[in-house]
N, C-alpha and C positions, 0 to 999 in steps of 0.2 A: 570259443570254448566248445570242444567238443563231448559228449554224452555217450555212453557205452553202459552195460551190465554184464557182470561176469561173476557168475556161481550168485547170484542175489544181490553181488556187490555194486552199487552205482560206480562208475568209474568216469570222473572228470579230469580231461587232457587236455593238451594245449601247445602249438610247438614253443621251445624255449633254445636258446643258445648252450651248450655244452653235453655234458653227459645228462643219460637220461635219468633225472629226480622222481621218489616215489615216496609219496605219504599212504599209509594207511593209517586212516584217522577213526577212531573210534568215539564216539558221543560220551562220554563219562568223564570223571577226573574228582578233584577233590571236595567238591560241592555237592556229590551226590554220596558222599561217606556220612558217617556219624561220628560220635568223638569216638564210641566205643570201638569202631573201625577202623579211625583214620590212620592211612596210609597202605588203605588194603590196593585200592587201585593201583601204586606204586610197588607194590608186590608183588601182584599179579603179571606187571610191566618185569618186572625182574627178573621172574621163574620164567618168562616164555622168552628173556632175550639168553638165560643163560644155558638152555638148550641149543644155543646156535653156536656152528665153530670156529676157527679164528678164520675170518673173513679178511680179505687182503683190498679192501675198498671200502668208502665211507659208509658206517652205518650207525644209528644209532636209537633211543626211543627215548619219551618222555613224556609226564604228565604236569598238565596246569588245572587248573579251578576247574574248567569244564570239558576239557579233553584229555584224549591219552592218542599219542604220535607213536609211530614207526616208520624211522625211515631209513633211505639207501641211494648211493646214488652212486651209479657205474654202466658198465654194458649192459644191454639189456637181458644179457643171457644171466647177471649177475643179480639185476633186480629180480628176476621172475624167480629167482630163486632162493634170494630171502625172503619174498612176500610168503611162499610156498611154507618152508619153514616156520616162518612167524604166525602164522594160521594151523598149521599141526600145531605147533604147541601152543597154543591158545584151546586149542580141540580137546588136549589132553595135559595139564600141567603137572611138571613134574614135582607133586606137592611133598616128597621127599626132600625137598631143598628148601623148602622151607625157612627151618631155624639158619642153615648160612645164606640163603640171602637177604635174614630179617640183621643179620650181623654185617653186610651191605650197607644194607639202607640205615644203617644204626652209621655208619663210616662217612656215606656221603653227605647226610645231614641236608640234604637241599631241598628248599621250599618252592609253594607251586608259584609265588610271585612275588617282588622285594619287599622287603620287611614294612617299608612305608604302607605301602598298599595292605599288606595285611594287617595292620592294625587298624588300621581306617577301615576294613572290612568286617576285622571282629567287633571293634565297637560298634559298629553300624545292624549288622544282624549276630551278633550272640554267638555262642558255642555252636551254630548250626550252619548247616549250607556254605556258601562261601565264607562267612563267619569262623571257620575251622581253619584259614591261611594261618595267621599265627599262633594255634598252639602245635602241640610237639604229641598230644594225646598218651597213649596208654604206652606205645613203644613198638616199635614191629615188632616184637619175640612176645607180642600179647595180641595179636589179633589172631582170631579164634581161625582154627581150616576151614571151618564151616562158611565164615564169612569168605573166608577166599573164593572158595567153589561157588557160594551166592553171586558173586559180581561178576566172576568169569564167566555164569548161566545167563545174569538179567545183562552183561551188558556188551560182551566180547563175543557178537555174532554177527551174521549176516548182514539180520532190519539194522544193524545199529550201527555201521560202516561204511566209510565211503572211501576210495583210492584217489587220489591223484597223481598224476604225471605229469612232466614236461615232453612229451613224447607219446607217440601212439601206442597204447598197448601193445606189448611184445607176443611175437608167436609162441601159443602153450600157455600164457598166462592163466595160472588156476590160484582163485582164491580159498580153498579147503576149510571154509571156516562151517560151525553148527548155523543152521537155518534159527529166526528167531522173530520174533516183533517188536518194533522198539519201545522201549519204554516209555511211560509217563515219566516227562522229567519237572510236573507240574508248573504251577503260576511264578512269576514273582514271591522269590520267599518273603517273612513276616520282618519287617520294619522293627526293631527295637530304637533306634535313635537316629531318629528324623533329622534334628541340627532345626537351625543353627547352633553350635557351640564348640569348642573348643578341649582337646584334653592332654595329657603327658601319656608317654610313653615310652620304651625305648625304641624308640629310630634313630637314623645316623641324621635325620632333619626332619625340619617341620615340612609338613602333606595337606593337601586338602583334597577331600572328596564332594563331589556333588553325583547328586543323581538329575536323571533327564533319558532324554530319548534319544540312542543313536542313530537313528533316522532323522533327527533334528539338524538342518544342514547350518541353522544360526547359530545353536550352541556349539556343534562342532567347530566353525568358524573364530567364534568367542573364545574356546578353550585353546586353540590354536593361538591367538594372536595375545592372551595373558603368558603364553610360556615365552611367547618373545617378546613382550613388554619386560617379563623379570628375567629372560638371560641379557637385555643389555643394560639392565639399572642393576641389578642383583648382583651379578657376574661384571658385567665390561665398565659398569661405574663406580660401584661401592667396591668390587673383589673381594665379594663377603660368601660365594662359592662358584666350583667348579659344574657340576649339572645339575642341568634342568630338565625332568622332565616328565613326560605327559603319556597317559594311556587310558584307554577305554576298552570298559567291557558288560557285555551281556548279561542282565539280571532277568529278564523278562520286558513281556511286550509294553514298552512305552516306560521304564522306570529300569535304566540300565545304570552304572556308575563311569564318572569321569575322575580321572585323577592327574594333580600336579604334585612332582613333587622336587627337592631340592637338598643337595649336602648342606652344612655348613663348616664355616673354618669353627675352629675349637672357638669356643667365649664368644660366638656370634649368634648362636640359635636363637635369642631373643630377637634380636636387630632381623634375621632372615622371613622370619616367621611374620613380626611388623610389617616387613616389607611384602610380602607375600598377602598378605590381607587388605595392605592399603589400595594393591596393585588391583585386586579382589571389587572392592567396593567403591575406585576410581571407574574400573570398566563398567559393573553394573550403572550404576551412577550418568556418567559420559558416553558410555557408548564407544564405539569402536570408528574408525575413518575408512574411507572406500580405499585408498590408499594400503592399508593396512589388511583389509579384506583380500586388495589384489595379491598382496602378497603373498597372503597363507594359501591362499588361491594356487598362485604359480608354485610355489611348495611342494604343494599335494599333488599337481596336474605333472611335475618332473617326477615325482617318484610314485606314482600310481601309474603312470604311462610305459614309464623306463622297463625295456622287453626282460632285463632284470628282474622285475617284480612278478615274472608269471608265477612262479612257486606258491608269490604270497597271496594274489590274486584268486588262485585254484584253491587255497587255504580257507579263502573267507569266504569262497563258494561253497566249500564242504562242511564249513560251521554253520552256512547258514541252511546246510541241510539237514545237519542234525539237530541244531535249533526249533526247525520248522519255520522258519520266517525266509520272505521273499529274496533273492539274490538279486542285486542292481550290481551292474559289471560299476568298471572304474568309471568311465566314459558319464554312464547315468548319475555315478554319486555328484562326478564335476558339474553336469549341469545342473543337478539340484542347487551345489552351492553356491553356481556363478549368478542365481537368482535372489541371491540374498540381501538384502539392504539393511546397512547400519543400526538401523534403528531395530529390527528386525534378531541382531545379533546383542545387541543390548538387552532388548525383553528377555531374550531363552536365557541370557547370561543373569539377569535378575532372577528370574524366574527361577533359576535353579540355585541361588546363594543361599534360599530360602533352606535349602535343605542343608547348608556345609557342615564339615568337620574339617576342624584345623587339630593336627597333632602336632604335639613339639617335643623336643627330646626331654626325655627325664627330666628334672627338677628344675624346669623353666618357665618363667611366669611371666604373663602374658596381660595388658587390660587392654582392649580391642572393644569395638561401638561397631554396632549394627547398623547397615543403613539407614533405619530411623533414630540412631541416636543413643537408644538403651545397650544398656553391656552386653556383649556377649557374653553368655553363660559359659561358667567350667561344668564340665561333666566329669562324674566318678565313674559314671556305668554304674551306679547305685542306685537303688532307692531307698528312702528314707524309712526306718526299723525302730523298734522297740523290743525287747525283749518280751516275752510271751508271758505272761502273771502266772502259767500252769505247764506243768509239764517237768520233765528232768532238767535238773539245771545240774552243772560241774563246775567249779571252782580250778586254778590253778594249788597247788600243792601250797601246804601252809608257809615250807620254808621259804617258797617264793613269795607269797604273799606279805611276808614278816620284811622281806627284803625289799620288795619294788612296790610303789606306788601302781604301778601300770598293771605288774599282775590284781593289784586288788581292787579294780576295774574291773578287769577279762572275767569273762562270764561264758559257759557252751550252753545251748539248751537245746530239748528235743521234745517234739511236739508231734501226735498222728500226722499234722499236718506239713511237718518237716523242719529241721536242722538251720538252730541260730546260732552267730557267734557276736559276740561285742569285744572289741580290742581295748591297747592301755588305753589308747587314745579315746575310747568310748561309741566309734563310730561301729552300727551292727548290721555285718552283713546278713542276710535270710535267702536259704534253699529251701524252694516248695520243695516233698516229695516227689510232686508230679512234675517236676521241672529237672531232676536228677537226671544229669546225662553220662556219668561216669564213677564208680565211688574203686579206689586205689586202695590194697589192703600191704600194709606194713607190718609185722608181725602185730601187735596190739593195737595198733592207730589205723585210723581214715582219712583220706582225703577227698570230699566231696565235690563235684565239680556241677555244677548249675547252669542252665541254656541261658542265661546273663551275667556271661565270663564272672559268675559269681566262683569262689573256693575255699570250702573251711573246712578248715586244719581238724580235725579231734584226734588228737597226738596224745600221747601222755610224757611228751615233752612241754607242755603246754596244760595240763587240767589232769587232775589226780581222779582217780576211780572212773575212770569212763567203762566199766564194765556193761552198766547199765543201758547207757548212752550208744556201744557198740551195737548191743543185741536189737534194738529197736529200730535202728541203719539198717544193720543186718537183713530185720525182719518186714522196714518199711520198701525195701531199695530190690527190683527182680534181680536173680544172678547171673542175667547177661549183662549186665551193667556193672556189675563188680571182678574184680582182677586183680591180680597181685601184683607190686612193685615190680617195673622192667627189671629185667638181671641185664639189661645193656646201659642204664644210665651210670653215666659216671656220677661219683660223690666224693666228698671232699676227707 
């Protein structure tokens, strides 16, 4: 791998088989937004590609949790000059386009990672950080210009860039981008739910997440060799689904997330999910065989080696640049793991159950035992509430209440210290004020959203006279945090 600098930009190359491939990869993505934000980085990716003209060779951009790509791949006389392009309008966006290409990204709908993963992410940290995969937030046609121009200054320059190639830089190669310093993209964000436990949702199957250290060459090993434990009992024995499968990604130094995950046929997600946890605490448990090692072994060592894989290779050089953590070519990861011993991949794999989440799809119920025996716990993403003794309390409307049992339960209240609700069912969610990460303004109602995938309604579909209960939201909530109902969501 060869090393270069151009206009401030590190430039990592590499010879590769075909035409010549080009990332410019930027350090941001969707874990460095807010809710009030999200989807600015995706926008910003939009305005600077739709200054570019109809190109007659492959190109394309995108953003994930922690980066934003741009790429192309053709003559070199065709790359040097969409990099070119792509960097003026980065320099200068053309924030006229805005509202259509917030009606874009309103069209394409696509998430920075599959739904499995995101839910196991939002439960794991909150409305925050990568925690923000699965929602949908405010709406692109609500993210402020200001924000726009903030991410396009702290994160779309120079310090915060790196190019790769398959190929030697091309002659004339100019990267035009604003000079800058890279951001703090701070520690390991905040843990709301460590695991062990279990929860519903909707996925198209049940998931499990653990966390650990992607420098760990035995849990890498271990995580490998459960995905093909359960593709040939899950899939080639039972034919209870079609994929399996597995990813890892960067949270911070030494507490990164591992994830498996799995479809199910319809009427199986119980039986899948079983299966997946038995598989789970068989490994911890037993341990893995040398046999089994070798194999994930020879795996990894065909498709990290294969001159194919330079693109991806150059990839995880330039994350780990923008990360700040060490680069070990392929070569190095292999020897780490061909040092690994059984037992060795057994510990990390224990070691890290400790922290699981098992999701399953919607309204599938699960009773699953922990290594030592005790249940695993379901998790709400709740915590346990009372309604407040003081404060503004709101009732449902009398005619509702004359009619339903359930409304004459439901209770709203509002406190200096912030916004409860109790449903028919009696269970009461609570937003601190200081924990408000978004409030939704509908002509007369609110919808409150909370940094523990908390969300209460104060509708006046739902509770008569919230005038009161308004104005103290209002007055408790800053107004960069408050916003009007997208005019792109559809309704029924």
């Amino acid at each position: 791998m060869h090393r270069d600098l151009i206009d401030g930009v590190p430039v990592l190359w590499a010879e590769a088989p075909g035409p010549l491939e080009a990332a410019l990869v930027f350090g941001c993505g969707v874990s460095d937004e807010t809710f009030r934000t999200l989807g600015v980085t995706h926008l910003v990716e939009h305005l600077a590609m739709s200054t570019l003209p109809r190109l007659h060779y492959d190109h394309n951009a995108s953003v994930t949790l922690s980066l934003t790509e741009f790429t192309a791949s053709g003559r070199p006389e065709q790359v040097t000059d969409f990099l070119a392009r792509v960097c003026e309008a980065l320099s200068s966006l053309p924030l006229d386009r805005i509202e259509r290409e917030a009606g874009v990204l309103a069209a394409e709908g696509s998430g920075a990672t599959d739904p499995t993963s995101a839910e196991l992410l939002s439960f794991r940290y909150g409305t925050q950080g990568a925690g923000l995969a699965s929602w949908d937030g405010p709406g692109p046609d609500r993210i402020p210009v200001e924000a726009v121009r903030d991410t396009a200054a702290r994160y779309f320059h120079s310090g915060n860039a790196v190019l790769v190639l398959t190929g030697p830089p091309p002659a004339g190669l100019r990267l035009p981008l604003p000079a800058g310093e890279r951001p703090d993209r701070g520690t390991a964000q905040p843990v709301l739910q460590p695991g062990p436990l279990w929860f519903q949702a909707e996925v198209p199957g049940p998931g499990l997440a653990l966390r650990g250290d992607l420098d760990d060459a035995a849990l890498i090993l271990a995580h490998a060799v459960l995905q093909e434990r359960l593709r040939k009992l899950v899939r080639h024995q039972e034919g209870l689904t079609y994929d399996i499968d597995g990813s890892r990604r960067y949270a911070g130094p030494g507490q990164d997330d591992f994830f498996v995950r799995l479809d199910a046929r319809e009427g199986q997600e119980r039986r899948v999910a079983e299966l997946l946890w038995q598989e789970s605490l068989r490994l911890a448990r037993e341990g893995v065989t040398e046999a089994e090692l070798a194999e994930e072994l020879a795996a990894l060592r065909e498709a990290w080696l294969d001159p194919r894989a330079t693109s991806a290779e150059l990839g995880e050089a330039a994350a780990s640049s923008l990360f700040g953590v060490e680069y070990q070519d392929a070569q190095a990861r292999l020897n780490a793991l061909a040092k690994t011993t059984p037992e060795q991949a057994r510990q990390a794999f224990a070691a890290a159950l400790g922290t699981a989440l098992l999701v399953v799809p919607g309204e599938t119920e699960v009773e699953l035992l922990q290594p030592d025996g005790a249940a695993l716990p379901f998790g709400s993403g709740r915590s346990e509430h009372e309604l407040p003794s003081q404060g503004l309390v709101c009732k449902p409307s009398l005619s509702d209440r004359l009619l339903s049992s359930a409304a004459r339960r439901a209770r709203l209240a509002v406190t200096a210290e912030g916004v409860w609700i109790r449903d028919g069912d009696g269970e009461v969610i609570h937003v601190p004020f200081d924990e408000v990460v978004g409030v939704e303004t509908d002509g007369p109602g609110r919808v409150v959203f909370g940094r523990r995938n908390c969300v209460v309604p104060v509708v006046p579909e739902l509770f008569a006279n919230l005038g009161p209960a308004i104005a103290a939201i209002d007055a408790a909530v800053p107004e960069a945090l408050r916003y009007p109902v997208s005019g792109l969501r559809v309704t029924d």
